[in-house]
PDB file of N, CA, C and O in Angstrom:
ATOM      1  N   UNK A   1      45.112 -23.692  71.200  1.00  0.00           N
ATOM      2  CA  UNK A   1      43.850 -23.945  70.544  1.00  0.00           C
ATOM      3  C   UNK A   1      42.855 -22.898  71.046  1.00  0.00           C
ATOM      4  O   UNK A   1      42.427 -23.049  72.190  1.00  0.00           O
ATOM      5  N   UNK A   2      42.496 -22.001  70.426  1.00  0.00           N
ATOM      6  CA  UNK A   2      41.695 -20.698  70.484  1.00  0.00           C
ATOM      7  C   UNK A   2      39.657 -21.239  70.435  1.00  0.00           C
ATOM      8  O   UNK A   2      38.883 -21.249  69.477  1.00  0.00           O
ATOM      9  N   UNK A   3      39.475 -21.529  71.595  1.00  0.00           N
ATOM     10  CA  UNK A   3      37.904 -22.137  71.462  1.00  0.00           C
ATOM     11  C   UNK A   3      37.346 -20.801  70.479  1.00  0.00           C
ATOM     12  O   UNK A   3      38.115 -19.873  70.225  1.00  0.00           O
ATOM     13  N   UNK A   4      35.869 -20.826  69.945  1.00  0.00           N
ATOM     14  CA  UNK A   4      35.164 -19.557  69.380  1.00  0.00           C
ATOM     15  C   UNK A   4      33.960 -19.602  69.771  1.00  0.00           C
ATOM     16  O   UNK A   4      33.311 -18.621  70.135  1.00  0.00           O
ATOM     17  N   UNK A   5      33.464 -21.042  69.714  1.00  0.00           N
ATOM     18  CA  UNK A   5      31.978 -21.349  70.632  1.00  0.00           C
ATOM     19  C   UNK A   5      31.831 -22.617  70.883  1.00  0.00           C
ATOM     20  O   UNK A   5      32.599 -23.446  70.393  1.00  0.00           O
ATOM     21  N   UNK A   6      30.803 -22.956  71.697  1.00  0.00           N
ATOM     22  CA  UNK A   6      30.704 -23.989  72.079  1.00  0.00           C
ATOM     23  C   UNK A   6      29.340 -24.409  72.394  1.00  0.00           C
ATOM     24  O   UNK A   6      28.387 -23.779  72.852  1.00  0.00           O
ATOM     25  N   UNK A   7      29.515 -25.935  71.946  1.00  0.00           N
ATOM     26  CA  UNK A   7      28.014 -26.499  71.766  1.00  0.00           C
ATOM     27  C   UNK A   7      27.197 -27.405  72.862  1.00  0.00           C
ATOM     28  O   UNK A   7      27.809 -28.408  73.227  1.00  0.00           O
ATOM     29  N   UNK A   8      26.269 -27.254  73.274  1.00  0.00           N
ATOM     30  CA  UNK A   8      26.092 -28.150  74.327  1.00  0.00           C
ATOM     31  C   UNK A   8      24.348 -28.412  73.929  1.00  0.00           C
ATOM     32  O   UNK A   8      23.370 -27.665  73.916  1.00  0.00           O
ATOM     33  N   UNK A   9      24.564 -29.876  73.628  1.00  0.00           N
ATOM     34  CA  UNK A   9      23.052 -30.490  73.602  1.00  0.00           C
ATOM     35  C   UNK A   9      22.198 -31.195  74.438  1.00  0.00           C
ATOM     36  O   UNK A   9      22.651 -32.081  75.163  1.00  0.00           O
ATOM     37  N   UNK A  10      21.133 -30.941  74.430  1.00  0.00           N
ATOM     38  CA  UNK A  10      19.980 -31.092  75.108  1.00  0.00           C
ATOM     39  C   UNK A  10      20.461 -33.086  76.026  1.00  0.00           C
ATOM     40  O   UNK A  10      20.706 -33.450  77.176  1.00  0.00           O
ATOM     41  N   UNK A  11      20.336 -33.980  74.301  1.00  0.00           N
ATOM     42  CA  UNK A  11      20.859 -35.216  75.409  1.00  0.00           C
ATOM     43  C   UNK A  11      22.349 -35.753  74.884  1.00  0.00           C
ATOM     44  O   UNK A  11      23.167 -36.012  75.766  1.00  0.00           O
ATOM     45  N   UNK A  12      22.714 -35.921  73.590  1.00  0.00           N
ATOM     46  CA  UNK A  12      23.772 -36.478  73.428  1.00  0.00           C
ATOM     47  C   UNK A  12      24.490 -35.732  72.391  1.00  0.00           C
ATOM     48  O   UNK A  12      25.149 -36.455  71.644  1.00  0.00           O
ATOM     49  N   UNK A  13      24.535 -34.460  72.145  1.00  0.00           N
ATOM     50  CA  UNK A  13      25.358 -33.478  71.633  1.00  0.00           C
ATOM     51  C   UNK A  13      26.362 -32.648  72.262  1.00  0.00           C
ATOM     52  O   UNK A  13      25.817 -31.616  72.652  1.00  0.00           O
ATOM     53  N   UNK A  14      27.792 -32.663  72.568  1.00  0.00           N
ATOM     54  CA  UNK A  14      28.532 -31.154  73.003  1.00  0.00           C
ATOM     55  C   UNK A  14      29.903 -31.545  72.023  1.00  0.00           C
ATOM     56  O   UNK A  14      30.346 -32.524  71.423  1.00  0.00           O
ATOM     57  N   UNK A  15      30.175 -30.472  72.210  1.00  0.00           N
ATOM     58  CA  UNK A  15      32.098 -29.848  71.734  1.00  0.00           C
ATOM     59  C   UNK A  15      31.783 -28.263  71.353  1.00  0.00           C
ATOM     60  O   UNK A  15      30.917 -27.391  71.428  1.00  0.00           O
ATOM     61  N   UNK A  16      33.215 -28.557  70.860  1.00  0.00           N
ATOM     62  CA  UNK A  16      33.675 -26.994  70.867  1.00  0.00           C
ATOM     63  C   UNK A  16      33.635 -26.487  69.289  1.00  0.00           C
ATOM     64  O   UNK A  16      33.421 -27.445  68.545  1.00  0.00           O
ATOM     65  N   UNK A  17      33.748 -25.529  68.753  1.00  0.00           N
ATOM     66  CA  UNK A  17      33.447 -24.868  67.422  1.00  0.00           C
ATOM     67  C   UNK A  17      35.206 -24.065  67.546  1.00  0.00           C
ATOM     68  O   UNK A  17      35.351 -23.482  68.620  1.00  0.00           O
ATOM     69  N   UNK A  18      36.398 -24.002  66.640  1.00  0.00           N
ATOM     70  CA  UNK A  18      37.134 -23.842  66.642  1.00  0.00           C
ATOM     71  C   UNK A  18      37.375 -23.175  65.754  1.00  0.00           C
ATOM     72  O   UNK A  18      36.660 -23.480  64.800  1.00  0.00           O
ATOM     73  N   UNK A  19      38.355 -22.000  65.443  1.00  0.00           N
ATOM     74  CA  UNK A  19      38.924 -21.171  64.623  1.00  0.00           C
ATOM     75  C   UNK A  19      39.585 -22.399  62.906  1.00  0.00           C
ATOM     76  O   UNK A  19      40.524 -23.173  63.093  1.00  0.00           O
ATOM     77  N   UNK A  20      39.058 -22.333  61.806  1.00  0.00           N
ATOM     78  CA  UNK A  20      39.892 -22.796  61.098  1.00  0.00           C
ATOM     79  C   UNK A  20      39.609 -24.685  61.403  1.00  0.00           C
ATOM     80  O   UNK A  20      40.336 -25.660  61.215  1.00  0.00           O
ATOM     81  N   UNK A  21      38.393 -24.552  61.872  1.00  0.00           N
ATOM     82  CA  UNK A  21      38.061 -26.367  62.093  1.00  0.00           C
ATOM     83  C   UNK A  21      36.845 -26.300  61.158  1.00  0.00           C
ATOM     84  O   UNK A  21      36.207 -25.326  60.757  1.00  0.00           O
ATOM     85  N   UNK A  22      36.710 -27.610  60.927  1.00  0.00           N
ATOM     86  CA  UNK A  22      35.372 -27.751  59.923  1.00  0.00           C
ATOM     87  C   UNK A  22      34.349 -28.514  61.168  1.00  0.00           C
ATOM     88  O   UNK A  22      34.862 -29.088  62.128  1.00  0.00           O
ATOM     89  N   UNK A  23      32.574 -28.397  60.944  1.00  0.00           N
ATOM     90  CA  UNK A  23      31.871 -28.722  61.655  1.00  0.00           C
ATOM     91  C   UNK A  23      31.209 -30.382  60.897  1.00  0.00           C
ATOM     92  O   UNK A  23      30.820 -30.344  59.730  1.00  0.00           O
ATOM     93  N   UNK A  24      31.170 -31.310  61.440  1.00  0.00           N
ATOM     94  CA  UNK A  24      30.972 -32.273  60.738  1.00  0.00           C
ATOM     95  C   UNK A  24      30.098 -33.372  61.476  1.00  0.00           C
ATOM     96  O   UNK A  24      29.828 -33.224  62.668  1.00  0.00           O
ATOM     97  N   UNK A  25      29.632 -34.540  60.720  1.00  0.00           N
ATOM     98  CA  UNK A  25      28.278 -35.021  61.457  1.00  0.00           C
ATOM     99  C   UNK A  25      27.136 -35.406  61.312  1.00  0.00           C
ATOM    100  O   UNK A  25      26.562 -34.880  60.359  1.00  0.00           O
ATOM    101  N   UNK A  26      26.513 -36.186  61.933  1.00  0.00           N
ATOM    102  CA  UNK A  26      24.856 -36.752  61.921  1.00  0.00           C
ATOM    103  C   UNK A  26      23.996 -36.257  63.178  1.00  0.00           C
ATOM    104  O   UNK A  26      24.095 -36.646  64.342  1.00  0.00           O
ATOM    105  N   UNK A  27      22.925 -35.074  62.520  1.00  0.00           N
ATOM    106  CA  UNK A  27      22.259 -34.772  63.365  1.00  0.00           C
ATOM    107  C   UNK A  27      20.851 -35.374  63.428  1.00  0.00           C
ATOM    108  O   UNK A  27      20.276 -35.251  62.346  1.00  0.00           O
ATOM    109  N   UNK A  28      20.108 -36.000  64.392  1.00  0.00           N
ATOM    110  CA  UNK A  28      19.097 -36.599  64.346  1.00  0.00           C
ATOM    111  C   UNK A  28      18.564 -35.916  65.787  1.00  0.00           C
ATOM    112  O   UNK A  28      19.018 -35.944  66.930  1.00  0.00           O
ATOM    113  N   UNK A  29      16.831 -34.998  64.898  1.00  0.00           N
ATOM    114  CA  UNK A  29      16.835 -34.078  65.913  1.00  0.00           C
ATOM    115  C   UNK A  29      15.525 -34.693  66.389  1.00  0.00           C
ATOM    116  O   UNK A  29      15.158 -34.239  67.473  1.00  0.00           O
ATOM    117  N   UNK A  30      14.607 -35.753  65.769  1.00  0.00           N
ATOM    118  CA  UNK A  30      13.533 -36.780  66.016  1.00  0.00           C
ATOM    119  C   UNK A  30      11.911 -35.527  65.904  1.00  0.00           C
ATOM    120  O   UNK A  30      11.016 -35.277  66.711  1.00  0.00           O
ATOM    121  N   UNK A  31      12.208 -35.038  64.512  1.00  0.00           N
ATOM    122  CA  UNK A  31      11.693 -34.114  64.375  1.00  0.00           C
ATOM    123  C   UNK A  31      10.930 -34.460  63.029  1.00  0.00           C
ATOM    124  O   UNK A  31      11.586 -34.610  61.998  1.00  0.00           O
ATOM    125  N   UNK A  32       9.737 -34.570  63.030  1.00  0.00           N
ATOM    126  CA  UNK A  32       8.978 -35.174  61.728  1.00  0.00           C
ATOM    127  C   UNK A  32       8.295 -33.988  61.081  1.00  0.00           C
ATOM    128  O   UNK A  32       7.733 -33.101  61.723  1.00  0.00           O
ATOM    129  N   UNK A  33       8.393 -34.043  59.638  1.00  0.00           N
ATOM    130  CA  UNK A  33       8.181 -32.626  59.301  1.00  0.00           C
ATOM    131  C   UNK A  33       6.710 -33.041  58.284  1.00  0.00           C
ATOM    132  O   UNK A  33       6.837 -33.169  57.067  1.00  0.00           O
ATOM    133  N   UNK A  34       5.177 -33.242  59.067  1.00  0.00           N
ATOM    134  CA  UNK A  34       4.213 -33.760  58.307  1.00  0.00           C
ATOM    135  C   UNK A  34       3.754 -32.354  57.347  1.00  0.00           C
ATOM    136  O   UNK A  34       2.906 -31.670  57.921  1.00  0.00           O
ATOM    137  N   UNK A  35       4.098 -31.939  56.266  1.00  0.00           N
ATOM    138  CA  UNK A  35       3.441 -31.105  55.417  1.00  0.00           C
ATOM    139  C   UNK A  35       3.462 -31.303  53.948  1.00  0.00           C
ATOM    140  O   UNK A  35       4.389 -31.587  53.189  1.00  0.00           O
ATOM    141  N   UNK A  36       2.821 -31.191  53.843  1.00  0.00           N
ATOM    142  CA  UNK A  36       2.541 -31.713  51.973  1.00  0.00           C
ATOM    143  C   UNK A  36       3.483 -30.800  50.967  1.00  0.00           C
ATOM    144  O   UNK A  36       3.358 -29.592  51.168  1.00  0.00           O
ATOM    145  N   UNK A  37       4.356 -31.154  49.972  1.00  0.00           N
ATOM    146  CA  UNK A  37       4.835 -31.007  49.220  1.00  0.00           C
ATOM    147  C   UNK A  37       4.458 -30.299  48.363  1.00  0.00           C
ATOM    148  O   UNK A  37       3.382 -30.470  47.788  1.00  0.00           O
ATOM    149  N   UNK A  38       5.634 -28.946  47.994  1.00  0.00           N
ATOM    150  CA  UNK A  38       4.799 -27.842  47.029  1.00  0.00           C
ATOM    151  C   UNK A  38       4.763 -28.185  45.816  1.00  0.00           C
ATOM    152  O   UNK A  38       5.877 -28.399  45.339  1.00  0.00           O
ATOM    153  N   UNK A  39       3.863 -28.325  45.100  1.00  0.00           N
ATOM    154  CA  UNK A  39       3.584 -28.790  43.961  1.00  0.00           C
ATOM    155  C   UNK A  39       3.876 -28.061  42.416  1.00  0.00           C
ATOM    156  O   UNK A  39       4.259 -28.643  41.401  1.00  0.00           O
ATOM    157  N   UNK A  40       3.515 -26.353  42.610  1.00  0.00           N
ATOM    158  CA  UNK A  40       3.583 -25.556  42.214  1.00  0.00           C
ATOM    159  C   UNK A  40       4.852 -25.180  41.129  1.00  0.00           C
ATOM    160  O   UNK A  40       5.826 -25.892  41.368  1.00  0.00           O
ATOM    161  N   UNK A  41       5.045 -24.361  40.148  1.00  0.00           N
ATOM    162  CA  UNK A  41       6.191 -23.895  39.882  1.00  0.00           C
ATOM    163  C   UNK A  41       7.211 -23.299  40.377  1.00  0.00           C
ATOM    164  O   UNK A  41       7.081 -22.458  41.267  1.00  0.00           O
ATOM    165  N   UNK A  42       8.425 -23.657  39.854  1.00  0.00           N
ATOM    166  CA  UNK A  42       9.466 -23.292  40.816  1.00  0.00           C
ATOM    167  C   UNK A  42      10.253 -22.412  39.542  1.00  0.00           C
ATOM    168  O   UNK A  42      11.429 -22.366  39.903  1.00  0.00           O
ATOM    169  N   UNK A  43      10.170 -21.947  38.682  1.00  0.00           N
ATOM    170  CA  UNK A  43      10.801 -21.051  37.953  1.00  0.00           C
ATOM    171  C   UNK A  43       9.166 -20.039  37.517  1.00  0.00           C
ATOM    172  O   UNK A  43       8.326 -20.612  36.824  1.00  0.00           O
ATOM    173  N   UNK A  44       8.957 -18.890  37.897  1.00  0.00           N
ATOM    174  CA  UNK A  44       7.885 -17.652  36.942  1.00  0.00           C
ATOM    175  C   UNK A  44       8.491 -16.807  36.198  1.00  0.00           C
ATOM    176  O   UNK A  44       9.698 -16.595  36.075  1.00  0.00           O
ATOM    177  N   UNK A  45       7.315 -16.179  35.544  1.00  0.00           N
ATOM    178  CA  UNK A  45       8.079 -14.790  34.483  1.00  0.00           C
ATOM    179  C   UNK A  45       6.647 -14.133  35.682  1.00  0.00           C
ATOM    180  O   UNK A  45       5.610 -14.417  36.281  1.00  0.00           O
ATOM    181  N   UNK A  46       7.891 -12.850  35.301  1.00  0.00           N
ATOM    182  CA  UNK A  46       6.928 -12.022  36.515  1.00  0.00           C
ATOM    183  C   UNK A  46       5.750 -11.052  35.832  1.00  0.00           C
ATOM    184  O   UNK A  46       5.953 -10.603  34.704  1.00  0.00           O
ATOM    185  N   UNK A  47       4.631 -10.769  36.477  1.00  0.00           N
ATOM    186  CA  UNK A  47       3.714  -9.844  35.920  1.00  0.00           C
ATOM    187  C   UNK A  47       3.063  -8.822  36.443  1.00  0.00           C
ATOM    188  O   UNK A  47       2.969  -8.902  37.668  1.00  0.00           O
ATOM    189  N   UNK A  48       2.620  -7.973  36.006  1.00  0.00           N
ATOM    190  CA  UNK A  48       2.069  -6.803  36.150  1.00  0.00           C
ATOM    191  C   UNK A  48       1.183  -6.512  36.969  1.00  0.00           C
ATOM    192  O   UNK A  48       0.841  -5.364  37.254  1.00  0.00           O
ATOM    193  N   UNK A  49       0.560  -7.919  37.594  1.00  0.00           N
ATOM    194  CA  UNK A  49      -0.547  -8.176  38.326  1.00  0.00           C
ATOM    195  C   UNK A  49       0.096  -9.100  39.519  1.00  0.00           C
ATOM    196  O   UNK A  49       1.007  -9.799  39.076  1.00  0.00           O
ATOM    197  N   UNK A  50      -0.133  -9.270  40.846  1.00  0.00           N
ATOM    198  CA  UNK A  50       0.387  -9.618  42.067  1.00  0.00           C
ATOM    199  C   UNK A  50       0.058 -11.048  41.891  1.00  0.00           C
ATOM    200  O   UNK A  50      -1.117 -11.160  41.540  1.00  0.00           O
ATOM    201  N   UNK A  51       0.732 -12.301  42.019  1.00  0.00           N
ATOM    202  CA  UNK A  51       0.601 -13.666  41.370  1.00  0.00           C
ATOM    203  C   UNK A  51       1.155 -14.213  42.830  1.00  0.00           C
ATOM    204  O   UNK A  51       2.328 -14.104  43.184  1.00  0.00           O
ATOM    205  N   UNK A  52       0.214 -14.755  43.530  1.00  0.00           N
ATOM    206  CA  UNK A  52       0.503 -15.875  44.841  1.00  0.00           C
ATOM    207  C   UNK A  52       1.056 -17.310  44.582  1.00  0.00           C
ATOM    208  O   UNK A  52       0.364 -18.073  43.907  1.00  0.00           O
ATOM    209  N   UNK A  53       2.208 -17.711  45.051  1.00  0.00           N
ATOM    210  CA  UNK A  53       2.604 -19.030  44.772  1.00  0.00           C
ATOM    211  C   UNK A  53       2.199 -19.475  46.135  1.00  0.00           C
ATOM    212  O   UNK A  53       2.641 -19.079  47.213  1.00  0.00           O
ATOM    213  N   UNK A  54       1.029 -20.615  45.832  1.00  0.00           N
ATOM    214  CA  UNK A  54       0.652 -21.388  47.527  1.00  0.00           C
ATOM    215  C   UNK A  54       1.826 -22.237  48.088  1.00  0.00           C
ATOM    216  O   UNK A  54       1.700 -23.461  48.100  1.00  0.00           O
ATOM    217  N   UNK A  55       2.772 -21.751  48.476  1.00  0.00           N
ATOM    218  CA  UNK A  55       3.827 -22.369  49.416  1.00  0.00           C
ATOM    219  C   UNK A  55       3.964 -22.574  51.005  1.00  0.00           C
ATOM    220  O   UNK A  55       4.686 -23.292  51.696  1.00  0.00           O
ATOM    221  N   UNK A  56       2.961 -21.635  51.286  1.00  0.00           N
ATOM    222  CA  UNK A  56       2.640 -21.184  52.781  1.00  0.00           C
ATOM    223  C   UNK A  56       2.659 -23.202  53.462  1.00  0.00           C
ATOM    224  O   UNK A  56       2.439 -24.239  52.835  1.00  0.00           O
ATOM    225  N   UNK A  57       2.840 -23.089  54.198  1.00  0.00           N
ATOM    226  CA  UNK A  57       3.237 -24.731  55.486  1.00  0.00           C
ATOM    227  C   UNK A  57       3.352 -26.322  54.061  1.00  0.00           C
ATOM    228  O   UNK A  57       2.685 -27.338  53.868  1.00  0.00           O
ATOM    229  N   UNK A  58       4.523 -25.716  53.429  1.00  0.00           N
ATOM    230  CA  UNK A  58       4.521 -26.782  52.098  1.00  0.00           C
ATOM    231  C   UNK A  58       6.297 -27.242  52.374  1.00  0.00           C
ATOM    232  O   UNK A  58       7.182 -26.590  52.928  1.00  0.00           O
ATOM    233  N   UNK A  59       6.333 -28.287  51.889  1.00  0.00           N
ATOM    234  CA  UNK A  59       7.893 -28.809  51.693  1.00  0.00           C
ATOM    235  C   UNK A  59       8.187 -28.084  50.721  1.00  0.00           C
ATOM    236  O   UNK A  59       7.235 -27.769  50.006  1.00  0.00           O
ATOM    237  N   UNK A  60       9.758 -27.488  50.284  1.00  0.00           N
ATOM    238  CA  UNK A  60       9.923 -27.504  49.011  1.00  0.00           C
ATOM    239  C   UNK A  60      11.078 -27.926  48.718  1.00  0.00           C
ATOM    240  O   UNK A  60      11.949 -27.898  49.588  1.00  0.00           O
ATOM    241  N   UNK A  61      11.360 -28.416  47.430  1.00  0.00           N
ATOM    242  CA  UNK A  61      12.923 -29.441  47.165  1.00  0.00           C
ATOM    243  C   UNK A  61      13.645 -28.270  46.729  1.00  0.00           C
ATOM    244  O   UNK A  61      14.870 -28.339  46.824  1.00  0.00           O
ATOM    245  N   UNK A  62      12.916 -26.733  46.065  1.00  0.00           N
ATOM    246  CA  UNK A  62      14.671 -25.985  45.499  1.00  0.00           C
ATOM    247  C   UNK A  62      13.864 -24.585  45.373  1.00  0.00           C
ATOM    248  O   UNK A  62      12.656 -24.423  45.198  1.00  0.00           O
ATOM    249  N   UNK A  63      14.796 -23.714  45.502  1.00  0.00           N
ATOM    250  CA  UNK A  63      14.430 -21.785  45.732  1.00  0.00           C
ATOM    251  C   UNK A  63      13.362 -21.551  44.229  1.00  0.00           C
ATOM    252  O   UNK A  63      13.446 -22.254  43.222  1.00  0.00           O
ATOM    253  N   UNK A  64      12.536 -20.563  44.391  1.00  0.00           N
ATOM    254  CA  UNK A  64      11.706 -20.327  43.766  1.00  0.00           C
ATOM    255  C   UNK A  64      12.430 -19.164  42.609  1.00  0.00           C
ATOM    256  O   UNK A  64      13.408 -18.641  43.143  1.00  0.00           O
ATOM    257  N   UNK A  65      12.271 -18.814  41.651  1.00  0.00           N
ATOM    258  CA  UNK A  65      13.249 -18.075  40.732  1.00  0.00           C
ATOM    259  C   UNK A  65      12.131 -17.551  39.847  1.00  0.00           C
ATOM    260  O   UNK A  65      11.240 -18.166  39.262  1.00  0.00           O
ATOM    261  N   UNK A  66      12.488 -15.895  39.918  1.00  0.00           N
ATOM    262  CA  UNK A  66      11.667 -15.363  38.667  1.00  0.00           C
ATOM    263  C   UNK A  66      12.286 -14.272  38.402  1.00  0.00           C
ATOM    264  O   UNK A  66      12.917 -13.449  39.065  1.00  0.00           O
ATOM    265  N   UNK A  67      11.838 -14.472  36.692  1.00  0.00           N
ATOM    266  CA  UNK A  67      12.402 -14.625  35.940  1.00  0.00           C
ATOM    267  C   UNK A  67      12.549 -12.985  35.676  1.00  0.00           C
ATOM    268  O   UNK A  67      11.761 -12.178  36.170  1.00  0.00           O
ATOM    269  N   UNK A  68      13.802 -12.563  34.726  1.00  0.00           N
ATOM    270  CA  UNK A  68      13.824 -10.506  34.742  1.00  0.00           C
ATOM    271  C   UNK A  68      12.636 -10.282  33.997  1.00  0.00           C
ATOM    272  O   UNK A  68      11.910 -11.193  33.600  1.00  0.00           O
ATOM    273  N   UNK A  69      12.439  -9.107  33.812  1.00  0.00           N
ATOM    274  CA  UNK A  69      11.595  -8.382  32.824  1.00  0.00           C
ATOM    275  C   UNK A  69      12.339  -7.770  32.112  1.00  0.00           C
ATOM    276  O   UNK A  69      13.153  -6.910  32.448  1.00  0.00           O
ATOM    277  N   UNK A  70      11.941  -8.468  30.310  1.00  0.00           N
ATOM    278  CA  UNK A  70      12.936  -7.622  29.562  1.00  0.00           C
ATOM    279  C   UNK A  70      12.653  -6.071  29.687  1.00  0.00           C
ATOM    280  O   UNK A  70      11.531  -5.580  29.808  1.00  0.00           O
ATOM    281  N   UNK A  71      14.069  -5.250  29.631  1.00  0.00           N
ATOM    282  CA  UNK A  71      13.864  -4.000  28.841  1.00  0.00           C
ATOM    283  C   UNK A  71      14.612  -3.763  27.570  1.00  0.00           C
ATOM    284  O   UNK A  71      15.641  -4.338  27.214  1.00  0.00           O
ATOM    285  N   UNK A  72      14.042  -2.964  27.026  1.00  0.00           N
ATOM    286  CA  UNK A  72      14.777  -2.723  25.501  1.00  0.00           C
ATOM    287  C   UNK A  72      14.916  -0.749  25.812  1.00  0.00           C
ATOM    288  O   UNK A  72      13.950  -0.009  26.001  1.00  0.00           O
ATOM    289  N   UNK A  73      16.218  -0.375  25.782  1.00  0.00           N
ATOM    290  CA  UNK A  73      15.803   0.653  24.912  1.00  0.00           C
ATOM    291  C   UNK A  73      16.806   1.489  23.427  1.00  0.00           C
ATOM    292  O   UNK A  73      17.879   1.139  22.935  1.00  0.00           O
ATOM    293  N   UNK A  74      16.022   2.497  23.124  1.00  0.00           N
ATOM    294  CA  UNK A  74      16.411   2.664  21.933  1.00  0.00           C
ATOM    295  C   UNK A  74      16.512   4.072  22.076  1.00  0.00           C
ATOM    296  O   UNK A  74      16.246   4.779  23.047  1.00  0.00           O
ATOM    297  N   UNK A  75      17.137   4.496  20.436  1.00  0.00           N
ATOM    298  CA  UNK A  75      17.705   6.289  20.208  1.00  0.00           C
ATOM    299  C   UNK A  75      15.972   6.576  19.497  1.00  0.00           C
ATOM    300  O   UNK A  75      15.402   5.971  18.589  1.00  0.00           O
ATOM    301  N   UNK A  76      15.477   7.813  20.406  1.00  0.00           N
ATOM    302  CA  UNK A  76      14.261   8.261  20.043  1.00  0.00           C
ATOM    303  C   UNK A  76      14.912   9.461  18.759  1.00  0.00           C
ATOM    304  O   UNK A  76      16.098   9.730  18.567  1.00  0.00           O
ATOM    305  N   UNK A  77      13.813   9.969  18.087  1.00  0.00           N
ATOM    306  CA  UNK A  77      13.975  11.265  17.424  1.00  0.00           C
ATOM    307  C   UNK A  77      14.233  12.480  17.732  1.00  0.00           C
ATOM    308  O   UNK A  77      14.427  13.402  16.939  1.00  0.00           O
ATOM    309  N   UNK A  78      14.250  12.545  19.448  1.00  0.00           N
ATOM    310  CA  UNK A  78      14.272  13.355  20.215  1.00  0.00           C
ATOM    311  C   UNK A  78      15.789  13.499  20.039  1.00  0.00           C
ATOM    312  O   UNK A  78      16.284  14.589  19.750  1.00  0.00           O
ATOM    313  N   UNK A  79      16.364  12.627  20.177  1.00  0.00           N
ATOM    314  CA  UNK A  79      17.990  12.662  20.547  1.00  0.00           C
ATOM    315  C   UNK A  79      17.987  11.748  21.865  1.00  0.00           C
ATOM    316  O   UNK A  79      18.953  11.035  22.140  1.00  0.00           O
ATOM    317  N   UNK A  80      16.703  11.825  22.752  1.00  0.00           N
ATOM    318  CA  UNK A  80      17.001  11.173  23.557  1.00  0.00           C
ATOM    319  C   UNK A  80      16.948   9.039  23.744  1.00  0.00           C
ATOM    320  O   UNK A  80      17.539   8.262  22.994  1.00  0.00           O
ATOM    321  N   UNK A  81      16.101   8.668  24.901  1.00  0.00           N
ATOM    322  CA  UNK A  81      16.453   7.811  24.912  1.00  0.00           C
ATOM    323  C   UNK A  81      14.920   6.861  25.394  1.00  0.00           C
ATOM    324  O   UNK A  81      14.201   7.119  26.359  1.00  0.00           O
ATOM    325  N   UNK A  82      14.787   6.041  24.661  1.00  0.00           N
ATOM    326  CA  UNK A  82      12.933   5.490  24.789  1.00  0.00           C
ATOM    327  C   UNK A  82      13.508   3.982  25.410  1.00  0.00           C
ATOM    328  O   UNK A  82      14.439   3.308  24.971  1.00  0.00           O
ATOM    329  N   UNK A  83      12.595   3.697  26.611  1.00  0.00           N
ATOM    330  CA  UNK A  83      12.416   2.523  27.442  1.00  0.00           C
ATOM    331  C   UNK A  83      11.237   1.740  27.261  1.00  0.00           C
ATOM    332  O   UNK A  83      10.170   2.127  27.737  1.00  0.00           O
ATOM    333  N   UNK A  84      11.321   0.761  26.669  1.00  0.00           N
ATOM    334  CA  UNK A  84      10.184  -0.513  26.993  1.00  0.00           C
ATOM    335  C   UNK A  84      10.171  -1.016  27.950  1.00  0.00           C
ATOM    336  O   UNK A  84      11.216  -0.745  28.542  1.00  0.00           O
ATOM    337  N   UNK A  85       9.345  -1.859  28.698  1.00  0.00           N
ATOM    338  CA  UNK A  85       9.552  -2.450  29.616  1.00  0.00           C
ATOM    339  C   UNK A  85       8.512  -3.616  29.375  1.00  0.00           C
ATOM    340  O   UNK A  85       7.311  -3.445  29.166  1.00  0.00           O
ATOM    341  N   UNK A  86       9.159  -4.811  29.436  1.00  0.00           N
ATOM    342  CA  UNK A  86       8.404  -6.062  28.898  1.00  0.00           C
ATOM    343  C   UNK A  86       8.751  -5.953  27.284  1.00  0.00           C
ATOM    344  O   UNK A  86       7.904  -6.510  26.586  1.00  0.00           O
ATOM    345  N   UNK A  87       9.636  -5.453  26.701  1.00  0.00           N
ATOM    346  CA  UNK A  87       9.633  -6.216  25.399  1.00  0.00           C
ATOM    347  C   UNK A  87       9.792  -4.700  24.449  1.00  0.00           C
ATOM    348  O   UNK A  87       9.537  -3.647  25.034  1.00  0.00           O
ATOM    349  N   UNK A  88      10.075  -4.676  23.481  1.00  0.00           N
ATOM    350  CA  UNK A  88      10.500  -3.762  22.106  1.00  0.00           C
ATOM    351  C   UNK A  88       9.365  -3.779  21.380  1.00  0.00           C
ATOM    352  O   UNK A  88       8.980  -4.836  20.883  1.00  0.00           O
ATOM    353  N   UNK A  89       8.562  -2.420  21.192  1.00  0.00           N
ATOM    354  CA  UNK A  89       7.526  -2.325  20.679  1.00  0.00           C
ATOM    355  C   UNK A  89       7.710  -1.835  19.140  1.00  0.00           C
ATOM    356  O   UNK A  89       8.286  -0.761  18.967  1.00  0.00           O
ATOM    357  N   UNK A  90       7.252  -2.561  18.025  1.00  0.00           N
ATOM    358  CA  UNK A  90       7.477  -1.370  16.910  1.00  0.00           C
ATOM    359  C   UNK A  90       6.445  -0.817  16.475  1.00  0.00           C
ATOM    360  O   UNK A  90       5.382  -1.392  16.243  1.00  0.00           O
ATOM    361  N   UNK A  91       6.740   0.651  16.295  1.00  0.00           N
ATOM    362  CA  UNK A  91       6.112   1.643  15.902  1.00  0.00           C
ATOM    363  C   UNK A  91       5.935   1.889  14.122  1.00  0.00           C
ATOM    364  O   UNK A  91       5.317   2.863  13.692  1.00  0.00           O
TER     365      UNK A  91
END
């Protein structure tokens, strides 16, 4: 049995961490977490202008996600190659 690490707690936690073992368990660390709940959106479309989500000392229940910025592009007259960014403009 190949130890890999090993755990030793403060009052009623120890063992060993093993190659190919799973870690399993109830941890109760008597740790109260008083901060108010983020209220805010949790999916944005992103913008052009710097947009603060107040999350700073907040709970939150799930990862914050934003969203791509379309690009479009297309065959110019040039031969070459024209980029939108935010969306397909017609000319």
């Amino acid at each position: 049995m190949l130890v890999v690490g090993n755990i030793k707690g403060v009052n009623s936690i120890s063992g060993d961490i093993r190659r190919g073992a799973a870690l399993s368990g109830n941890i109760s660390a008597g740790i109260s977490i008083d901060k108010p709940a983020y209220a805010g959106p949790y999916t944005v479309e992103p913008e052009f202008e710097s947009v603060t989500l107040e999350t700073a000392n907040k709970t939150m229940k799930e990862n914050v996600t934003v969203e791509a910025i379309t690009v479009s592009r297309t065959t110019n007259q040039s031969g070459g190659k024209t980029v939108y960014i935010g969306g397909n403009i017609s000319a």
